[in-house]
TORBA-33844 format. One record per residue (C-alpha): z, x, y; residue number from 1; chain; residue in three letters. Coordinates in steps of 0.5 Angstrom, whole numbers. Layout:
N
<rec up="Z" east="X" north="Y" num="NUM" cadena="A" residuo="ALA"/>
...
***
This chain:
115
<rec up="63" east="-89" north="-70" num="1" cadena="A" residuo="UNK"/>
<rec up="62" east="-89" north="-63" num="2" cadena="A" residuo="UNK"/>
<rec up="57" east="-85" north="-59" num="3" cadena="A" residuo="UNK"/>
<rec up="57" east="-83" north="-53" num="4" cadena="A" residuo="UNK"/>
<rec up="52" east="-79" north="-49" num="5" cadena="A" residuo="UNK"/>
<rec up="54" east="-74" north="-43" num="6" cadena="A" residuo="UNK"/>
<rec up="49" east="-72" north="-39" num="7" cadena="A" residuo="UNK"/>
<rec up="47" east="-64" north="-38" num="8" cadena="A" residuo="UNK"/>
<rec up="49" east="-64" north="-31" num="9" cadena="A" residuo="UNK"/>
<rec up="47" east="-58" north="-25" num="10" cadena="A" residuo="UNK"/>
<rec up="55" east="-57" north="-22" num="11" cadena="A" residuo="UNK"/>
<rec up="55" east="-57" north="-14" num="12" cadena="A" residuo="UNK"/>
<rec up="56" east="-49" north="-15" num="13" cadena="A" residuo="UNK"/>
<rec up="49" east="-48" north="-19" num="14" cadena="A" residuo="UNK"/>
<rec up="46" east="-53" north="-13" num="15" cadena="A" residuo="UNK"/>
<rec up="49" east="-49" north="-7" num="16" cadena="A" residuo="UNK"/>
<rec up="48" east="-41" north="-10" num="17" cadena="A" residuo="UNK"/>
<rec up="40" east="-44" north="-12" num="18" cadena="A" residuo="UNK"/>
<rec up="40" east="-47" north="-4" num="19" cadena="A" residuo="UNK"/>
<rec up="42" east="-41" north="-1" num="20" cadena="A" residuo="UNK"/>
<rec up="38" east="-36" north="-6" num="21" cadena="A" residuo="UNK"/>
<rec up="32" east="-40" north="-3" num="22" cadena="A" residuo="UNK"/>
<rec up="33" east="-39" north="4" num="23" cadena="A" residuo="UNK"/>
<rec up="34" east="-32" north="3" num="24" cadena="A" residuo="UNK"/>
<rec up="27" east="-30" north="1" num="25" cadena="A" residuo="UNK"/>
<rec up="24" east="-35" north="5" num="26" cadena="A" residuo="UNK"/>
<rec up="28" east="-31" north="10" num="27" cadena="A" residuo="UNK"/>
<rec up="25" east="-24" north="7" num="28" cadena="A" residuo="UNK"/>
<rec up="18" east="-27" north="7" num="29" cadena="A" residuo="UNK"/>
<rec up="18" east="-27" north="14" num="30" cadena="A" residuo="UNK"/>
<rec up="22" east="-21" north="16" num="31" cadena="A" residuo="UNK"/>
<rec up="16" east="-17" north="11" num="32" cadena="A" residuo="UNK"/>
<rec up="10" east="-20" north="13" num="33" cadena="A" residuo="UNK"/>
<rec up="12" east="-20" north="21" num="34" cadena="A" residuo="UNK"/>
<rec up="13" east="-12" north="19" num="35" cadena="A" residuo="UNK"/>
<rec up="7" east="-12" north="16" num="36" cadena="A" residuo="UNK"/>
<rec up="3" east="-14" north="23" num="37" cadena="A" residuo="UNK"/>
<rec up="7" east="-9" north="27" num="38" cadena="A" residuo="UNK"/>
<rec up="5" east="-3" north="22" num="39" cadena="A" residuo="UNK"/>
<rec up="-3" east="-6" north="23" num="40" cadena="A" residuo="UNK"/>
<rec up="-3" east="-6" north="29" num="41" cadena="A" residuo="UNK"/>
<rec up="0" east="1" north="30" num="42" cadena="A" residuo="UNK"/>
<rec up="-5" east="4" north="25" num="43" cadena="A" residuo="UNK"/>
<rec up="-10" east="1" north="30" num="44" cadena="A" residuo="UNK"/>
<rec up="-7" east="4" north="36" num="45" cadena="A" residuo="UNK"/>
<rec up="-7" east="10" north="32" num="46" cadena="A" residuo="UNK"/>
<rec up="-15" east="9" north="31" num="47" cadena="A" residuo="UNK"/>
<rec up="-16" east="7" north="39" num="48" cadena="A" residuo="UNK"/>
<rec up="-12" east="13" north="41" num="49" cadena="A" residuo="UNK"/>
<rec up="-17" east="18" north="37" num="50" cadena="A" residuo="UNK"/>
<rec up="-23" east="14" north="39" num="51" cadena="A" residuo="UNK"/>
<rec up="-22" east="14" north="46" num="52" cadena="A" residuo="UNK"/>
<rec up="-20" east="23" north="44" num="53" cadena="A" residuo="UNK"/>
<rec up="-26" east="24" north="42" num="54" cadena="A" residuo="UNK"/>
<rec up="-30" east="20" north="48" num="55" cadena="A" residuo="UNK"/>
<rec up="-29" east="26" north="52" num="56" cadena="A" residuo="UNK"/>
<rec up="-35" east="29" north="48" num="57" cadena="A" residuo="UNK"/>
<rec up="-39" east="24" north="50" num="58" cadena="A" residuo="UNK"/>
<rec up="-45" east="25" north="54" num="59" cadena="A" residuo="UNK"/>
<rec up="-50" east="21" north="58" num="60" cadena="A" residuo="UNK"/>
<rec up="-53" east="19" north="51" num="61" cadena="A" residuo="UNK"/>
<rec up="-47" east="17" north="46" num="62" cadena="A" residuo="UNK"/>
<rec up="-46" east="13" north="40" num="63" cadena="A" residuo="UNK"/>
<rec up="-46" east="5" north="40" num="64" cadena="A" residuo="UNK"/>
<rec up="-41" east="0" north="39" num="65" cadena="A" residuo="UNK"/>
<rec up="-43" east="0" north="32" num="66" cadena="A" residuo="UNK"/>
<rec up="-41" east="7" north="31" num="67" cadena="A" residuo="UNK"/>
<rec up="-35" east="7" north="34" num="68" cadena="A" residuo="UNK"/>
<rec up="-32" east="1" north="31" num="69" cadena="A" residuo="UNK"/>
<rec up="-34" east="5" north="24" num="70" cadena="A" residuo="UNK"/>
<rec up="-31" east="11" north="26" num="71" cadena="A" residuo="UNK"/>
<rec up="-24" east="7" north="27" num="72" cadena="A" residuo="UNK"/>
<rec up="-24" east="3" north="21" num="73" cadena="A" residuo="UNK"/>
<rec up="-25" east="9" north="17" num="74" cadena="A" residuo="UNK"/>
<rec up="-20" east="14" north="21" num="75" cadena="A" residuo="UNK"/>
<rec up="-15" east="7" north="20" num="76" cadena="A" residuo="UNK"/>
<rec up="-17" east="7" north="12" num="77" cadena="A" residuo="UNK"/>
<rec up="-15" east="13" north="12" num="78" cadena="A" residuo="UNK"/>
<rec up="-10" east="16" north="6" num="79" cadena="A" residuo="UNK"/>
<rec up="-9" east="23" north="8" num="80" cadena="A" residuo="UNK"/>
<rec up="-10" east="28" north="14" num="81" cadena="A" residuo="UNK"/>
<rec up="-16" east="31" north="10" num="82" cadena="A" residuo="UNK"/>
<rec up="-20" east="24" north="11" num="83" cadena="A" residuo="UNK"/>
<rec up="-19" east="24" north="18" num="84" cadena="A" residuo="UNK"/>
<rec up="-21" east="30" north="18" num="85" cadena="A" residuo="UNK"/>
<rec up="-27" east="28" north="15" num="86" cadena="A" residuo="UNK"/>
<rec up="-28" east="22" north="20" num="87" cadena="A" residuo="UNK"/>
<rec up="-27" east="25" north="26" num="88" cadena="A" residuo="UNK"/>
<rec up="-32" east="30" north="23" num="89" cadena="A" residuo="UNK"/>
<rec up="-37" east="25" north="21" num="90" cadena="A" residuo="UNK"/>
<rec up="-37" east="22" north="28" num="91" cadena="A" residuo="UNK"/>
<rec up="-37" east="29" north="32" num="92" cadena="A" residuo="UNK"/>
<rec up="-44" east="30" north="29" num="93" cadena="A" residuo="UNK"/>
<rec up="-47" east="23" north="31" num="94" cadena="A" residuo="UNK"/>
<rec up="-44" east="25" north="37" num="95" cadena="A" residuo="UNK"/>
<rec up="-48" east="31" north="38" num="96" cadena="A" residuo="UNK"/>
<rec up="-54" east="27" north="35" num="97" cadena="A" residuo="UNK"/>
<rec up="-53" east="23" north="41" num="98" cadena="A" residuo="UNK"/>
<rec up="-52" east="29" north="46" num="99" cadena="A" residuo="UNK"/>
<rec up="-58" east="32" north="43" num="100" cadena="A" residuo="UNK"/>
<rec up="-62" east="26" north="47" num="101" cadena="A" residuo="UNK"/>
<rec up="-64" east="28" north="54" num="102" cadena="A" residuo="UNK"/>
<rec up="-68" east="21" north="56" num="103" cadena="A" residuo="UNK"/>
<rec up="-66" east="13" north="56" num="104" cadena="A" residuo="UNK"/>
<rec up="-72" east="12" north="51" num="105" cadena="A" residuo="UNK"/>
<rec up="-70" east="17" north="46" num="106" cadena="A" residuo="UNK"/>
<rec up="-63" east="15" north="46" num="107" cadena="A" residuo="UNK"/>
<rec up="-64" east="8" north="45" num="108" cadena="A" residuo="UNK"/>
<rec up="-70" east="8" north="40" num="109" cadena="A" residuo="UNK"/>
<rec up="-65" east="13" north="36" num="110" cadena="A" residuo="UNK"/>
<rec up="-59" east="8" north="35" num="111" cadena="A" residuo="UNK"/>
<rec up="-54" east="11" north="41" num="112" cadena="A" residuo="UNK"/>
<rec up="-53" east="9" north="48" num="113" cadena="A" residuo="UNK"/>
<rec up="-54" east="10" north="54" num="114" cadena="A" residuo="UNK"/>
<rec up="-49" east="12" north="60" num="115" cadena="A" residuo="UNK"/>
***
């Protein structure tokens, strides 16, 4: 009695498909992920676009940096237009704070900017 022992090999097919399937996801992994940075960078453009309309109500006292980088991380993060709205809002009320404030000093001691 005789035993011979034959390997499970992989056949040269099994190799070539499992190699082409690799290189295709690799390939959709770096389509997607490209594809994902050009949408942030349209939604922050969204956001900048907003900010820079809602600057033409600024007066000589008007929100800080702080404000406005809230203002545009809050629009960009929003879902629907009903949040949007409610950020444009929340910003044109600091921004009718701030122009409520006639004098340097006042502006600055309430947590806005001057000019």
């Amino acid at each position: 009695m005789v035993l011979t022992k034959r390997g499970q090999g992989l056949s040269i097919n099994v190799i070539i498909v499992a190699a082409l399937a690799l290189i295709v996801l690799v390939v959709l992994v770096l389509v997607f992920t490209g594809r994902i940075a050009i949408f942030e960078r349209a939604v922050g453009q969204e956001g900048d676009a907003e900010l820079t309309k809602m600057k033409v109500q600024y007066g000589d006292c008007h929100p800080g940096i702080t404000e406005e980088a809230t203002f545009r991380s809050d629009f960009n993060r929003a879902q629907s237009p009903q949040e949007q709205n409610d950020a444009r809002a929340i910003f044109a009320d600091e921004i009718d704070r701030c122009n409520s404030l006639f004098e340097k000093a006042s502006c600055e001691s309430a947590g806005c900017s001057w000019k």
